[in-house]
C-alpha positions in Angstrom: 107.3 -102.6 -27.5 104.3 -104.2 -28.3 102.0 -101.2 -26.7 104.2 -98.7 -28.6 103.5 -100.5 -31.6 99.9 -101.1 -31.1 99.2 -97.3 -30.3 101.2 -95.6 -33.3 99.2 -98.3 -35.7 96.5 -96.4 -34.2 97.9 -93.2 -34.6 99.3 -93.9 -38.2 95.9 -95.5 -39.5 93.8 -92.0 -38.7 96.1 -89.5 -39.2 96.7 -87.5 -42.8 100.3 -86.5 -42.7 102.5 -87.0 -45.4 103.6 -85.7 -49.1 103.1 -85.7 -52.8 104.1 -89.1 -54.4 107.9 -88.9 -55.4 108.1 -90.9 -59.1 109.8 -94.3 -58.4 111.8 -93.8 -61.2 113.2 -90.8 -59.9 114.3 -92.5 -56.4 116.2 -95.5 -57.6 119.6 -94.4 -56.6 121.1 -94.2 -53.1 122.0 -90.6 -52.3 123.9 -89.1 -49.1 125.5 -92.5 -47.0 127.7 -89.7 -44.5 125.1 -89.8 -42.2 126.1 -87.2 -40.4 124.3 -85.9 -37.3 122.9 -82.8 -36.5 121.4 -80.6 -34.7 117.2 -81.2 -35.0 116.6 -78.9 -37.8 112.4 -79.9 -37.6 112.3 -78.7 -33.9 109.5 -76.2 -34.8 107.2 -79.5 -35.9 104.4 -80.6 -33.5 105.7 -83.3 -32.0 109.6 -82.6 -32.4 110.5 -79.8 -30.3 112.2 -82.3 -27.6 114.5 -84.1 -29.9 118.2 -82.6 -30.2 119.3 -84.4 -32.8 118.8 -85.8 -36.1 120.3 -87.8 -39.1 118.7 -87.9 -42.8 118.9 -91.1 -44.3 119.0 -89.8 -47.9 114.8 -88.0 -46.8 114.0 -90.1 -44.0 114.8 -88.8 -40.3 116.4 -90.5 -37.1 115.6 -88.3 -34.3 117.3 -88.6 -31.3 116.7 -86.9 -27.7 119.6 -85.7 -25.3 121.5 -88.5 -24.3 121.4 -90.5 -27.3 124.9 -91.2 -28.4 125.5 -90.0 -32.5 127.4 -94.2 -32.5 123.6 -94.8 -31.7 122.0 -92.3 -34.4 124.1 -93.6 -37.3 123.8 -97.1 -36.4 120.1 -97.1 -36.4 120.5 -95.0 -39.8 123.0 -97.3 -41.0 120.5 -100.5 -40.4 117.5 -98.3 -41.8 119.5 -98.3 -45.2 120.7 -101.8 -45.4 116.9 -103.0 -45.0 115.9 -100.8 -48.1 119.1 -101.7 -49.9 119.8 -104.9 -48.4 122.7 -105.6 -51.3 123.9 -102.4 -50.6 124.5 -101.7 -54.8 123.8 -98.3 -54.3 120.3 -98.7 -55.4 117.4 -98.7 -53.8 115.8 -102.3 -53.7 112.1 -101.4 -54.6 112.1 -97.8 -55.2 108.3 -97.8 -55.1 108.3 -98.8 -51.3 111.0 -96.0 -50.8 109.1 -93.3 -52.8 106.2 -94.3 -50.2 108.2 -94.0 -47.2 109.5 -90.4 -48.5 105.6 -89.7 -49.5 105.1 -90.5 -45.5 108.1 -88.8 -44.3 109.0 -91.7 -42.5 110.9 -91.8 -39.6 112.4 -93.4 -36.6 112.9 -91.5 -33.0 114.9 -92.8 -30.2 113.8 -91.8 -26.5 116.1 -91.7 -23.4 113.7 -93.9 -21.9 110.3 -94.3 -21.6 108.1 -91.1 -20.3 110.9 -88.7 -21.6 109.6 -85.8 -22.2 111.0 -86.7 -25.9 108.3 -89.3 -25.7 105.3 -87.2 -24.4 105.6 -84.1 -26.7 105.6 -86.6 -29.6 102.9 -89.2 -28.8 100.5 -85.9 -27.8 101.3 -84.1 -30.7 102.4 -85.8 -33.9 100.1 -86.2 -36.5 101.7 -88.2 -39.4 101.7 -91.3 -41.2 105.3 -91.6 -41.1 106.0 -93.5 -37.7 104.9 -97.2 -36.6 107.6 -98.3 -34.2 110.0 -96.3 -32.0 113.0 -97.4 -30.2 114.1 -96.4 -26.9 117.9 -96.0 -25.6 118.7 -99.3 -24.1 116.8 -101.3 -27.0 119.9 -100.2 -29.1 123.2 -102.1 -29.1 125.6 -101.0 -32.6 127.2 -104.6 -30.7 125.0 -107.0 -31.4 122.8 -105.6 -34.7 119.2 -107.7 -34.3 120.1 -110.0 -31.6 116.9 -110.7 -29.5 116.9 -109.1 -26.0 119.8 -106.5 -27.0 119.0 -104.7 -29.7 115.7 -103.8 -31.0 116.8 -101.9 -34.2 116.3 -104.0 -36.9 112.9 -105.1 -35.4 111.4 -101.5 -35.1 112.7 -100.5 -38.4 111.1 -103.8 -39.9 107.8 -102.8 -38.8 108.1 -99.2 -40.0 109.2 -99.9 -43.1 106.6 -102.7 -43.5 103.7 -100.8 -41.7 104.4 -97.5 -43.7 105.9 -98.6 -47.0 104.6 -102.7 -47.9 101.2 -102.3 -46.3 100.2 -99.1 -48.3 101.9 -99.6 -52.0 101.3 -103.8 -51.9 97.8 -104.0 -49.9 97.1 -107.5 -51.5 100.2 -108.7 -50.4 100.5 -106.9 -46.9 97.2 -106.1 -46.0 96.6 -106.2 -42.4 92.9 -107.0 -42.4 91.5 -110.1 -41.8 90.9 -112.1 -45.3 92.9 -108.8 -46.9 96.0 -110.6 -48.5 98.2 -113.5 -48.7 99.9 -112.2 -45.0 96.4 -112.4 -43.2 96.2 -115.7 -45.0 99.6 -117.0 -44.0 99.3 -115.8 -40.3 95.4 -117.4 -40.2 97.4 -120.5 -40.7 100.7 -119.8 -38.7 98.2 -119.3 -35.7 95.7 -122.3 -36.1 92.8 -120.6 -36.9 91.3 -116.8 -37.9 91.9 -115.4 -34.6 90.3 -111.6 -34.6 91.7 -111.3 -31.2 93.2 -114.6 -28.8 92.1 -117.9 -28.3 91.8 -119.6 -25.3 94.2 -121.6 -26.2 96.0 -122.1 -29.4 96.2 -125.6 -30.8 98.7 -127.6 -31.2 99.6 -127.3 -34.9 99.8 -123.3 -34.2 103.6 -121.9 -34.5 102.6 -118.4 -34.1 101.0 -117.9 -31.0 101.3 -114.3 -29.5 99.6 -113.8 -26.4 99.3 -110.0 -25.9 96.1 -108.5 -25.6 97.3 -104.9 -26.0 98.1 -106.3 -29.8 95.1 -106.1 -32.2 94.7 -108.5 -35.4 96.5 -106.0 -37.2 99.6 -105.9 -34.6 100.0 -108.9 -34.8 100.3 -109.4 -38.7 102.9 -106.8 -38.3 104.9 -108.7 -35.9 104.2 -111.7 -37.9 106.1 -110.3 -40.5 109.2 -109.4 -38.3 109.7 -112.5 -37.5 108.9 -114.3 -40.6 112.1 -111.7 -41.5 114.6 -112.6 -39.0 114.1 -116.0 -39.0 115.1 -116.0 -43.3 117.6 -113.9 -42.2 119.0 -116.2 -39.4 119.1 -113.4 -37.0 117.1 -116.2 -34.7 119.3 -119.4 -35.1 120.9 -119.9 -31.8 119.6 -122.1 -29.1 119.4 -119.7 -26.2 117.3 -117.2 -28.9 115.0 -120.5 -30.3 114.4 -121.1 -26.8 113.3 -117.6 -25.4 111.2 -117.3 -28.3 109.3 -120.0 -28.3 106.0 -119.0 -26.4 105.6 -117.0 -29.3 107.0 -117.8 -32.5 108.7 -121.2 -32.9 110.3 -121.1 -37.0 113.3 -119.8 -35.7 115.4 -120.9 -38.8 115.7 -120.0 -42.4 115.6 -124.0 -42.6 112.3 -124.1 -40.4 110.7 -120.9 -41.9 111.2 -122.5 -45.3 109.5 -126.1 -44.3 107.4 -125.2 -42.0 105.2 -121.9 -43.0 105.6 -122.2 -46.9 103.2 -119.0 -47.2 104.9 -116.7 -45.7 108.3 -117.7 -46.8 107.0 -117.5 -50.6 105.8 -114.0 -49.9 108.6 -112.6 -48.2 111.5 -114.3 -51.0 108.9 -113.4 -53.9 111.2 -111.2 -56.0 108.4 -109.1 -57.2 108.2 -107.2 -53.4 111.5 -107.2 -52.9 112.0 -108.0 -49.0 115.4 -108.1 -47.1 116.8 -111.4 -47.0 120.4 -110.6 -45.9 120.8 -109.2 -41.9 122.2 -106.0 -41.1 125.2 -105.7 -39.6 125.0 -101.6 -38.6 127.6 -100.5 -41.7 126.2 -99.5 -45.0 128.7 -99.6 -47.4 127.6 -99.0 -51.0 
C-alpha cells in the first residue's frame, strides 16, 4: 500500500478540495450509527462515477465498487467510527479533528482490486483533500479487524484520519516535515538519524527502519504513526506478527512502545490530542 499511500500524499498536499470549517462545538455528538448502504448518491463527482455504493459515517463516505460486499462497507464504516470515538460514548473524541475531516470531506474507497476501473477513474480524476489511503477488496477481513497480513482497515483509516485530520489542525504535533514537530522528532530518533530519504544502512540502535524507496520522509512519518498506534493498541503482540514485522518496525508491544520510544508514546497517549488507544473490533456500539 505503500505506493497508494505515497501518491494520494501527493495528490492530497496540492489539491484544494474541501469545505467551510464546521464549529467543533457544533460536532461533538455522534449522529447516524445505522450505517446503512446505498446506492452511490455522488456518482456525478469527478472521480466517483465507478463506485456503486456508499455508506455515510455521520458526513464521511465509504465508497465501494461492484463487488464489494455491504458486511465489507459497514465494517470498514464501523472501524472508521470506533477510531474517532474510540470509547464509543457517543461523542466524538476530539471534535476538532472531526470537524476537519468533515471540512475535507474525508473518505475511504474500496476497489475490487487493483487497476479497477473504480481505481483509474478516481486516481485520474479526484481532486480533494479528503483521501490519503485506500483499501482494496482482499485487504478487508470484518474476521480479523487490524490483524497484520489480513486486514488492512484499521491501518488505512489510521493514516487518513491522521494524514487529513492530526497533520492539518495539530501541525506542531503531527507535522510531517523534517524538524516540523515532536513526530519528525520522535521518528529522527526511532530511525537513528534524520534520514530525508534511506540510509545505506541503518544502525544498530534504529527500531524503525523502513526500506521503501517509493515512501518519501513524509510517508514514512505517516506510517510511523500507524504503527506507533497498533503497537499501544496491541493489535501487534503475537510472535508470528512481531516476527514478520521486524525488518521494519520492531516495538511491537504496548510494553515495548512504552520503554523503548518514549516520544512517540508521550505524543500519541497525550490527552490533549486525543489518539485511539483502544483497537477496533468492526462493531460501533454507542
Amino acid at each position: 500500500m505503500t505506493r497508494v499511500l505515497n501518491l494520494i500524499l501527493c495528490i492530497s498536499i496540492t489539491a484544494c478540495g474541501g469545505t467551510e470549517t464546521p464549529d467543533p462545538k457544533d460536532v461533538t455528538d455522534v449522529g447516524s450509527t445505522s450505517f446503512d448502504v446505498v446506492t452511490n448518491p455522488h456518482a456525478d463527482r469527478p472521480g466517483f462515477e465507478e463506485f456503486t455504493h456508499y455508506v455515510d459515517m455521520n458526513g464521511l463516505g465509504v465508497y465501494g465498487e461492484d463487488g464489494i460486499s455491504e458486511d465489507k462497507m459497514r465494517y470498514v464504516a464501523a472501524v472508521f467510527a470506533e477510531l474517532l470515538d474510540n470509547d464509543e460514548d457517543g461523542q466524538w473524541d476530539d471534535p476538532n479533528i472531526f470537524a476537519e475531516l468533515l471540512k475535507q470531506e474525508a473518505l475511504m474507497p474500496i476497489f475490487a482490486r487493483e487497476g479497477s476501473k473504480a481505481e483509474q477513474a478516481f486516481f485520474e480524476n479526484y481532486d480533494g483533500d479528503g483521501v490519503s489511503a485506500v483499501l482494496y477488496n482482499n485487504e478487508v477481513d470484518p474476521s480479523q479487524p487490524g490483524h497484520w497480513g489480513a486486514d488492512a482497515t484499521v491501518e488505512e483509516t489510521l493514516h487518513t484520519i491522521n494524514h487529513v485530520g492530526h497533520v492539518s489542525v495539530y501541525p506542531a504535533q503531527f507535522g510531517l516535515e523534517p524538524d516540523s514537530s515532536l513526530l519528525s522528532d520522535a521518528m529522527d530518533v526511532a530511525r537513528g538519524g534524520q534520514w530525508r530519504s534511506f540510509p545505506d544502512e541503518y544502525p544498530e540502535e534504529a527500531w524503525y527502519h523502513y526500506d521503501d524507496r517509493t515512501c518519501d520522509y513524509e510517508c514514512m512519518a505517516i506510517e510511523y504513526i500507524y504503527w506507533a498506534i497498533v503497537s499501544n493498541m496491541e493489535i501487534l503482540n503475537d510472535p508470528e506478527t512481531c516476527e514478520g514485522i521486524a525488518n521494519e518496525w520492531e516495538l511491537c508491544s504496548r510494553e515495548l512502545l512504552k520503554e523503548g520510544d518514549v516520544l512517540v508514546y508521550s505524543l500519541i497517549t497525550d490527552p490533549n490530542q486525543p489518539l485511539p488507544q483502544l483497537a477496533p473490533d468492526g462493531i460501533y456500539a454507542p
